[in-house]
C-alpha positions in Angstrom: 107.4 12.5 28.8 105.2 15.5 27.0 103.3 15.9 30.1 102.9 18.3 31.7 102.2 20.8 29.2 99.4 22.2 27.3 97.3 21.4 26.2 96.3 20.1 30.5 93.9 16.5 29.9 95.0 14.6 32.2 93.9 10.7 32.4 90.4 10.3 33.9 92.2 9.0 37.4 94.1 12.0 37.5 91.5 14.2 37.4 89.9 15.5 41.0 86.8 15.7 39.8 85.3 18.0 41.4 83.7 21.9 41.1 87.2 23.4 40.0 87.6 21.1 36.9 84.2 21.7 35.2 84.9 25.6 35.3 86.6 24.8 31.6 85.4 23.1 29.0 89.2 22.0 28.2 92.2 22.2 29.3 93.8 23.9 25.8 95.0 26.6 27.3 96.1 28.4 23.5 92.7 28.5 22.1 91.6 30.2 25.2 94.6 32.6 24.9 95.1 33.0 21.4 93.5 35.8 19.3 94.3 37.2 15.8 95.5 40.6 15.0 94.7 42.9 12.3 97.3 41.1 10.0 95.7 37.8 10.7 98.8 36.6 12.7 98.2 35.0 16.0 99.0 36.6 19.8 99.4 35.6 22.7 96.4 37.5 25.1 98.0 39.0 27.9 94.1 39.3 29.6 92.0 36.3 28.6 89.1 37.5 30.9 89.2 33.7 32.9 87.0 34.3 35.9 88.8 32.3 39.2 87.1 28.8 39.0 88.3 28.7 35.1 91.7 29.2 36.4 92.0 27.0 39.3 90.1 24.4 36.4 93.7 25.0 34.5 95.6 24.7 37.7 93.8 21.3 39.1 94.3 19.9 35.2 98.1 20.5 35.3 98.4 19.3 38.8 96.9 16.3 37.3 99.4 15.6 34.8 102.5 16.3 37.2 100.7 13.3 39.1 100.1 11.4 36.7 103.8 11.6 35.3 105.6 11.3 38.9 103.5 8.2 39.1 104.9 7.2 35.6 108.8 8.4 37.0 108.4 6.2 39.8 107.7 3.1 37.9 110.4 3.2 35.8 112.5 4.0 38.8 110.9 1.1 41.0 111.4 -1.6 37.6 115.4 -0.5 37.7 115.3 -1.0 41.8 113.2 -4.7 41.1 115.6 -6.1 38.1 118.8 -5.1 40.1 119.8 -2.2 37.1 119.9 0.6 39.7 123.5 0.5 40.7 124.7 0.4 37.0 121.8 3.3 35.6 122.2 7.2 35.5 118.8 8.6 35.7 118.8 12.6 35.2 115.5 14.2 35.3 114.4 18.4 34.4 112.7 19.9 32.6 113.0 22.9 30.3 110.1 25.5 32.0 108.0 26.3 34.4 104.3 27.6 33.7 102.5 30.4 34.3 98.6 30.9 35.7 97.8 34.5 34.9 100.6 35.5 37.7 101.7 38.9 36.6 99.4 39.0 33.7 101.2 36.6 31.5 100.5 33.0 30.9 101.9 30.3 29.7 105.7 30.0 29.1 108.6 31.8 27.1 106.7 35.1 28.6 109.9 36.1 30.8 113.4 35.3 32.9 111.5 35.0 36.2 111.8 31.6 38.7 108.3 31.2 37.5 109.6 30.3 34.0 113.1 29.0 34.5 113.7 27.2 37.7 112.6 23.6 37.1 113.5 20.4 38.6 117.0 18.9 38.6 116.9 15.1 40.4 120.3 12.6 39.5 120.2 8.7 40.7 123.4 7.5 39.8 123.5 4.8 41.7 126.1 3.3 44.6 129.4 2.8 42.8 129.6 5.9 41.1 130.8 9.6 43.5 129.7 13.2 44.4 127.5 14.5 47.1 124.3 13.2 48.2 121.6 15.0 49.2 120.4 18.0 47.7 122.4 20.9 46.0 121.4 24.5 47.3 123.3 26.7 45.5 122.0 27.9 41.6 123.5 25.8 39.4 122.1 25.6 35.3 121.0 23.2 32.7 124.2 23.7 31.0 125.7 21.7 33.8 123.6 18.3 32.5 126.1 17.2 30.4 129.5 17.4 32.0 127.6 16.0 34.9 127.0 13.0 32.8 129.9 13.1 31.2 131.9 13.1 34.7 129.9 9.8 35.9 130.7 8.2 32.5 134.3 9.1 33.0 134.7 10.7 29.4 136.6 13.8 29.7 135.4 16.9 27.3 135.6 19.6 29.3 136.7 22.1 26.7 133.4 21.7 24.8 131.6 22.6 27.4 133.3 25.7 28.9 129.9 27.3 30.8 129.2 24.0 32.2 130.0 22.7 35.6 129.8 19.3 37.1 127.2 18.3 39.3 129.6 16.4 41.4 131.7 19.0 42.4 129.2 22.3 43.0 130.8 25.5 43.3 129.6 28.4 45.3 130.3 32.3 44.0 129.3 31.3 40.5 127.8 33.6 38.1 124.8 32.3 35.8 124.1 33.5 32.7 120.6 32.8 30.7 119.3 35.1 27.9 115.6 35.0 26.0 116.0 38.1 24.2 114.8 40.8 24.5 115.7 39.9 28.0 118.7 38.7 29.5 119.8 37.6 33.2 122.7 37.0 35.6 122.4 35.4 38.6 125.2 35.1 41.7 123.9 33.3 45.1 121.0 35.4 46.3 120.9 38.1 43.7 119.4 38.6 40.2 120.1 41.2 37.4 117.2 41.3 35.1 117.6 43.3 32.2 115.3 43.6 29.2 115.2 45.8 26.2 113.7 49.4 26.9 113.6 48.7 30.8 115.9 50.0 33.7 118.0 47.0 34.9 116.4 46.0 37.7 118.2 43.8 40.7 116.3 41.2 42.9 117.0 39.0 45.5 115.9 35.8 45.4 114.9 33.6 48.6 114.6 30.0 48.7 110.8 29.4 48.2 109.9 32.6 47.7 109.5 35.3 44.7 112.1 37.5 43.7 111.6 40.4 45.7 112.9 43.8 43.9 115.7 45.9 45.5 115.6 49.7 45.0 117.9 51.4 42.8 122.0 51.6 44.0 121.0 49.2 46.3 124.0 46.9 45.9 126.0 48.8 43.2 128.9 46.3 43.4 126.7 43.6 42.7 125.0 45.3 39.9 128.0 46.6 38.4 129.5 42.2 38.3 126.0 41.1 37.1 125.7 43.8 34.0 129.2 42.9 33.4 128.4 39.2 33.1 125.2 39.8 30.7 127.5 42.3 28.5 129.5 39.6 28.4 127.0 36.6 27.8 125.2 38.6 24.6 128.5 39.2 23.0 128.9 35.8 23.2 125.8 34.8 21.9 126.0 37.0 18.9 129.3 35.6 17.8 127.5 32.1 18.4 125.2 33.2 15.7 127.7 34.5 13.5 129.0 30.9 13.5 125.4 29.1 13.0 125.0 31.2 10.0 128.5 30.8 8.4 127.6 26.6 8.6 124.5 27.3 6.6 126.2 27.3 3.5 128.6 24.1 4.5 125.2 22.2 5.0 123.8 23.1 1.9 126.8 21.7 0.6 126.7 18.5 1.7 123.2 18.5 1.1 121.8 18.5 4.6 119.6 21.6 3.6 117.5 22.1 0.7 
């Protein structure tokens, strides 16, 4: 499923209707945001100048969409429940963002490390016969943990190719999450948050369920900080020598003739 995403036009019955959704004359959110610089490459517009309405016009058009593909979900959940497939079907639905509405200043996605952007949905129906907890999950747990998830419930065992993951059926608490967009980067452990990006102080929040991240002040929790910088050093070094090795295969694709 594409939706949602930009460009926000969702079908006619999934549209309210009303005041809020005429305050746009689309729902393209990147020709509204888009400009060109002096160079003639394109930017993204921190400050678009959308008045209120045109915003909550964006915001009813995307909550459209999420209605319109829930609905869309639900039927391919409810055909699995009415030709008896559930017991013997995985289903694993996420996503890979969240969006932004002008909060902070930024729109759109790929903007930052904040909940806004990264925490998305994470729902598994695996049916009667197969085990692990039911019910939700409430510690942090990552995307990276998909596959050996899967990979648990199909009983194949690879664990050593996935070394950051962690399976779904067997959550662990204490766990240290790593993501990285750079010139950012971020480490998470329970209720706390390292943010770091390039030319900024680290910064430490703590996150509540439902809530934003509200910032602590500096040397608040300096043994906290001190685990979560050590986790992002860490997590870049290892991304760098994961580049290292995507470049040296280059030249083994072009070999076999994979690359032009």
């Amino acid at each position: 499923y594409f939706d949602p995403h930009d460009p926000y036009d969702p079908p006619l019955g999934y549209r309210t209707g009303g005041e809020g959704e005429r305050g746009v004359a689309s729902g393209d959110i990147r020709s509204l945001l888009m400009r060109r610089s002096s160079t003639g490459g394109a930017l993204w517009e921190r400050d678009p100048g959308l008045t209120p309405q045109q915003v909550a016009a964006l915001v009813s058009r995307y909550e459209g969409e999420i209605r319109f593909v829930d609905d869309e979900v639900g039927r391919l959940l409810d055909h699995l429940d009415e030709a008896g497939l559930a017991s013997r079907t995985i289903t694993m639905l996420t996503s890979d963002h969240g969006e932004r509405f002008g909060e902070d200043g930024r729109w759109g996605h790929c903007q930052t490390l904040h909940r806004r952007e990264i925490e998305v949905p994470l729902l598994l129906r695996a049916g009667d016969n197969h085990p692990g907890p039911r019910g939700v999950i409430d510690t942090p747990v990552s995307t990276l943990d998909i596959v050996p998830t899967l990979l648990e419930l199909l009983r194949v065992s690879a664990p050593s190719a996935f070394p950051d993951g962690r399976s779904l059926l067997r959550p662990e608490s204490g766990r240290v999450l790593f993501a990285a967009w750079p010139p950012a980067w971020m480490a998470r452990e329970g209720e706390h948050k390292l943010y770091v990006e390039k030319g900024e102080a680290p910064a430490l929040y703590r996150v509540a369920p439902g809530h934003d991240e509200a910032l602590l002040p500096p040397g608040a929790e300096p043994e906290i900080e001190a685990r979560l910088k050590s986790a992002i050093a860490e997590g870049a070094s290892r991304l760098r020598r994961a580049r290292e090795q995507n470049r040296s295969l280059v030249p083994r694709l072009r070999a076999l003739g994979y690359l032009e």
